[in-house]
ChimeraX commands (.cxc) that place a marker at each C-alpha (Angstrom):
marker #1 position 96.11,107.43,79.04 radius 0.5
marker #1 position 98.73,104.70,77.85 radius 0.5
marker #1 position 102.15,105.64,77.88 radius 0.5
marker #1 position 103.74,104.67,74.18 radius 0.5
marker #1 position 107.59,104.46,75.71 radius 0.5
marker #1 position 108.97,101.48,76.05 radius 0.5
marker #1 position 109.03,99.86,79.66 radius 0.5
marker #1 position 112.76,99.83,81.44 radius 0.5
marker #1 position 113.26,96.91,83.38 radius 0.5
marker #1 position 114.84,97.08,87.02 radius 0.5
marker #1 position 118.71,96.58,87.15 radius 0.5
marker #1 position 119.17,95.83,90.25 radius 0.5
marker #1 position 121.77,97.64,92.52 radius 0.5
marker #1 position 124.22,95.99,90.61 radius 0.5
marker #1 position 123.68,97.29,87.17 radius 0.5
marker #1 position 122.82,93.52,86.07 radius 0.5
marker #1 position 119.61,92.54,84.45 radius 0.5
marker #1 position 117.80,90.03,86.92 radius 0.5
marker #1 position 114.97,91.58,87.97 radius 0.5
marker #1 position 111.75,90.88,85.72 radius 0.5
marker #1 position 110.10,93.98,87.52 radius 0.5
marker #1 position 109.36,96.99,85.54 radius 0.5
marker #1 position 111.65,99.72,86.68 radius 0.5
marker #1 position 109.62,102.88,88.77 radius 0.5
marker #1 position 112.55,104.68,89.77 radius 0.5
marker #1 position 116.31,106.18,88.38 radius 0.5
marker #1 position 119.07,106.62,90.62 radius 0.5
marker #1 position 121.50,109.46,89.88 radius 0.5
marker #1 position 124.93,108.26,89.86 radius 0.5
marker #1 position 128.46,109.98,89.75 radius 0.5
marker #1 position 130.15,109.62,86.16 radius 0.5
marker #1 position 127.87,106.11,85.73 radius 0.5
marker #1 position 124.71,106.18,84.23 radius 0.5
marker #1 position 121.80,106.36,86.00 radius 0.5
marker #1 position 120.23,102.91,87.63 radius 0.5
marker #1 position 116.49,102.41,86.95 radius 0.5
marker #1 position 115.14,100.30,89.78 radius 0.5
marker #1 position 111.68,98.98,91.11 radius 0.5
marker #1 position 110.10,99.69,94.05 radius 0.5
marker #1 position 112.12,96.53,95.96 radius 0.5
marker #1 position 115.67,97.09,95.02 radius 0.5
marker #1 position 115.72,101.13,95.63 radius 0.5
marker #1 position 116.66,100.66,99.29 radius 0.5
marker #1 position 119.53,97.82,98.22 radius 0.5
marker #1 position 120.70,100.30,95.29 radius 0.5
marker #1 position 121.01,103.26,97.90 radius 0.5
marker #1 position 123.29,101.17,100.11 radius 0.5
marker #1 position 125.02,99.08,97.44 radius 0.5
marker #1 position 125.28,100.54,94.39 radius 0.5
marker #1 position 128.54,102.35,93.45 radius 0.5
marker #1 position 129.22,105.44,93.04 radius 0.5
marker #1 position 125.40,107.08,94.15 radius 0.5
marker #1 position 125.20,110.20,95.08 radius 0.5
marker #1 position 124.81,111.64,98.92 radius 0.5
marker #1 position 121.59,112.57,99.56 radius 0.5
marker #1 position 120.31,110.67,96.73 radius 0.5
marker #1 position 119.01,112.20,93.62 radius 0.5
marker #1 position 116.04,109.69,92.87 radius 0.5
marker #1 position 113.28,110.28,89.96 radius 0.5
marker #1 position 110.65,108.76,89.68 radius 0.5
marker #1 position 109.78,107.18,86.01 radius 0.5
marker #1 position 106.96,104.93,86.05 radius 0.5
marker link #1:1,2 radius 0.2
marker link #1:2,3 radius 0.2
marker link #1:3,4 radius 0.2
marker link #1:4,5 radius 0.2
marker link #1:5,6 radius 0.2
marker link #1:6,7 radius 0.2
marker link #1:7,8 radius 0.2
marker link #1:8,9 radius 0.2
marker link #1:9,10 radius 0.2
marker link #1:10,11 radius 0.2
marker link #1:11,12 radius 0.2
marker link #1:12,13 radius 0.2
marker link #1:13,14 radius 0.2
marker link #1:14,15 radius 0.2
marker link #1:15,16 radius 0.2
marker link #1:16,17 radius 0.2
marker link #1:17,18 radius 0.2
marker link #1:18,19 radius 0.2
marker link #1:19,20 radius 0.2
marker link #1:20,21 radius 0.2
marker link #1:21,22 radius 0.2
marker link #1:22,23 radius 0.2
marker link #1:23,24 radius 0.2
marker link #1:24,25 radius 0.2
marker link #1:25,26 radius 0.2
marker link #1:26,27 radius 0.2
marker link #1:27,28 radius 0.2
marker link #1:28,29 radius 0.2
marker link #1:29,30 radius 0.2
marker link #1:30,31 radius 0.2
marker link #1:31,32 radius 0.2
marker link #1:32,33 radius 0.2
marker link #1:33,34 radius 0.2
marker link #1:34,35 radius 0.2
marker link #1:35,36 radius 0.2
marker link #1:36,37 radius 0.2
marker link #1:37,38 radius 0.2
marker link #1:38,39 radius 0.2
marker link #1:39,40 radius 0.2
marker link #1:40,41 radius 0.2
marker link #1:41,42 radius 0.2
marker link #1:42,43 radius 0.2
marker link #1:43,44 radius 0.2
marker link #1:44,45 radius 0.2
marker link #1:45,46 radius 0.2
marker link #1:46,47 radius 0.2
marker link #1:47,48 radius 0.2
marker link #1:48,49 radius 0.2
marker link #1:49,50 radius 0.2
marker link #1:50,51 radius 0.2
marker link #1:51,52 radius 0.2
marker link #1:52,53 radius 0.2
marker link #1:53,54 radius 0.2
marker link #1:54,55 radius 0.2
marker link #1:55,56 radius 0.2
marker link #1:56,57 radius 0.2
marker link #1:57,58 radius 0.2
marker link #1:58,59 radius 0.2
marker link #1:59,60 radius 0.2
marker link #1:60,61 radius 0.2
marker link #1:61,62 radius 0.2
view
């Protein structure tokens, strides 16, 4: 079955568009939005990314 949403492309663990991957994951952030990431930048995004929350709070969306 096709999924109609549109595809949400990785942000890096900056928050800057970059990446041409499509996103798999969201990472819950304090008072930020949450960071939609591929499979290669959700260990970076854990480490680097500001204000993510300890233990992470990672969905899956893709």
């Amino acid at each position: 079955m096709k999924d109609d949403r549109p595809s949400e492309k990785c942000r890096g663990p900056y928050g800057e568009a970059g990446c041409l991957d499509e996103a798999r994951f969201s990472v819950l952030r304090h008072r930020l939005p949450s960071l939609p990431v591929c499979p290669v930048h959700l260990g970076p995004s854990l480490l680097l990314a500001g204000s993510v929350l300890w233990p992470p709070d990672i969905t899956m969306i893709g």
